[in-house]
Residue, then its C-alpha position, 0 to 999 in steps of 0.5 A: x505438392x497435392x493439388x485440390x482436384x488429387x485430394x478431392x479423387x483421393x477422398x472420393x476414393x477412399x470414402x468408397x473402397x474403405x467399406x466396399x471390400x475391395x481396399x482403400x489402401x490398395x487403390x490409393x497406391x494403385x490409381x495415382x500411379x496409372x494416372x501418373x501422379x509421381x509426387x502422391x507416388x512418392x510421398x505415399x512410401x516416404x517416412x515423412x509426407x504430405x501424404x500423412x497428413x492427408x491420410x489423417x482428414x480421410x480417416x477422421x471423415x470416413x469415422x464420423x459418416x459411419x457414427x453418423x449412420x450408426x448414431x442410434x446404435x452407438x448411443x446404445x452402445x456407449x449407454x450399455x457399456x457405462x451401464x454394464x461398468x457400473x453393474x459389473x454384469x453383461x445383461x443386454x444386447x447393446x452392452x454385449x454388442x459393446x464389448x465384443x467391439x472393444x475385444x475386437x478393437x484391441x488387436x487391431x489397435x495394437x497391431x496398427x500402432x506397432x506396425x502400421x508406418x512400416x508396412x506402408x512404407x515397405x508395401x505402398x508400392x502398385x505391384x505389392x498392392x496389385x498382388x495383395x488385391x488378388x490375395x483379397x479377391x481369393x480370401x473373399x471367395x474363400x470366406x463364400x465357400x465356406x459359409x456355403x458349405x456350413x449351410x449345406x450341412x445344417x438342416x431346419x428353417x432360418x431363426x429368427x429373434x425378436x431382439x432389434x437387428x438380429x437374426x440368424x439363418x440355418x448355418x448362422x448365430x446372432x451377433x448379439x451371440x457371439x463370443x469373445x474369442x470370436x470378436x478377438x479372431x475378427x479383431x485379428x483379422x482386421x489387422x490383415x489391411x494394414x497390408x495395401x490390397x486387404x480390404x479392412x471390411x472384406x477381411x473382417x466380414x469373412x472372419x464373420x460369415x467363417x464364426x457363423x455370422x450371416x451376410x447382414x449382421x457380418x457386414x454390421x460388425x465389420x462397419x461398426x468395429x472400423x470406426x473406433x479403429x479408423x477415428x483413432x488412426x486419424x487422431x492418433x496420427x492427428x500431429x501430421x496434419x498440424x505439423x510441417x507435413x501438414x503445411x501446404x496442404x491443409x485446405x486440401x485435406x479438407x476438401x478431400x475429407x468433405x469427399x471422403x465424408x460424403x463418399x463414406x456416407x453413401x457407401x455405408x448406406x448402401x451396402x448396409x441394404x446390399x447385404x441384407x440379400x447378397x454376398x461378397x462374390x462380385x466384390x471378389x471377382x472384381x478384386x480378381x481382375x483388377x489386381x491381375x490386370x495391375x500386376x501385368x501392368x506393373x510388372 
């Protein structure tokens, strides 16, 4: 049975690596197996666990800190798109910026709902994941090189707009530019981390930088569109933690959730300062020799 200390890593851990590009999903099946937890081992590939039950308080706290942190920008979000509704027209930021969350939410939201439960527990195993990890650190690195070379070949000063949060660099469009098909290619990018060892953030951060995006406003999109799809898991899923594989360990999906909240919290605030300046390079090598170290580990 999942003991308080399991929970409160397992939450610290998924506060962390959801937004941090390197994979929640990933190091939950990787860490309780070097650590020998054979029980969260095992109930993270079972069909019914108590592990979904954990997986539902995780989801919710790590939702509620990044609204928690966009608060400001999803007041205006909400207020547009009510707006915008009532107008029949798209005429500011925040109501763009809305919509361009909801095509993208709807890929993802699709996808999760057909596929998710299988592909956890088909792939929630620590080779399948330690092999996806390096997969994440190559599609990290890709989505580097290609902004790199979309910035060598556009000459001119860097643009900047007057509009709040927006801006573009040489090679780069403003997020309040972008178009629907593109917010739809990062929606379908975001499905990607239903696979443990794809990082939800890092996928949809490349999808961004590769449409134009720069490193600030790419990470801004990816953050922001994790959070209606990650609240609706955890409610979606809401029936596991108030049913039978919720019984036992209901107090320590809280305390777990309290850590991931926390965890969550730090993250974002962090790295919302981290991209304004770098790249996703670090996060890449580390997935790098992480997952090649786990596959000789596990193999």
């Amino acid at each position: 049975m999942l003991s308080y200390f399991q929970a409160i890593v397992l939450g610290l851990l998924q506060g962390v690596t959801e937004l941090f590009p390197v994979s929640s999903l990933g190091h939950s099946v990787i860490l309780p197996q070097l650590l020998g937890w054979d029980s969260v081992v095992a109930a993270q590939s079972a069909s019914e666990s108590y592990f979904l039950a954990l997986l539902v308080g995780l989801h919710v706290a790590t939702a509620v800190a990044l609204m928690i942190f966009y608060r400001d920008t999803w007041v205006r979000i909400i207020r547009g798109v009510l707006v915008s509704l009532g107008t029949r027209r798209i005429e500011t930021p925040d109501q763009r910026l809305g919509w361009l969350l909801v095509v993208a939410t709807i890929p993802a939201g699709i996808v999760g709902l057909l596929l998710e439960h299988p592909l956890r527990v088909v792939f929630a195993k620590p080779l399948a994941a330690a092999g996806f990890l390096v997969l994440n650190g190559l599609i990290l690195l890709a989505g580097e090189w290609v902004r790199r070379r979309a910035q060598s070949r556009v000459a001119g000063p860097t643009r900047h707009a007057t509009r709040t949060g927006s801006h573009a660099t040489p090679a780069g469009r403003r997020l309040d530019d972008l178009g629907f098909p593109v917010a739809a290619t990062v929606g379908v990018a975001q499905a990607f981390a239903l696979l443990p060892g794809i990082s939800r953030s890092g996928i949809t951060m490349v999808a961004g930088l590769v449409r134009g995006l720069d490193h600030q406003d790419a990470a801004r999109f990816s953050f922001l569109l994790a959070t209606p799809v990650i609240l609706a898991a955890g409610v979606y899923k809401l029936p596991d933690l108030l049913g039978p594989n919720g019984d036992g360990v209901r107090l320590q999906v809280v305390a777990g959730s309290v850590a991931a909240g926390v965890a969550a919290y730090v993250s974002v605030r962090f790295l919302a300062r981290y991209f304004t300046s770098r790249t996703l390079t670090p996060f890449a090598i580390y997935c790098l020799v992480v997952g090649v170290l786990a596959l000789f580990r596990f193999a």
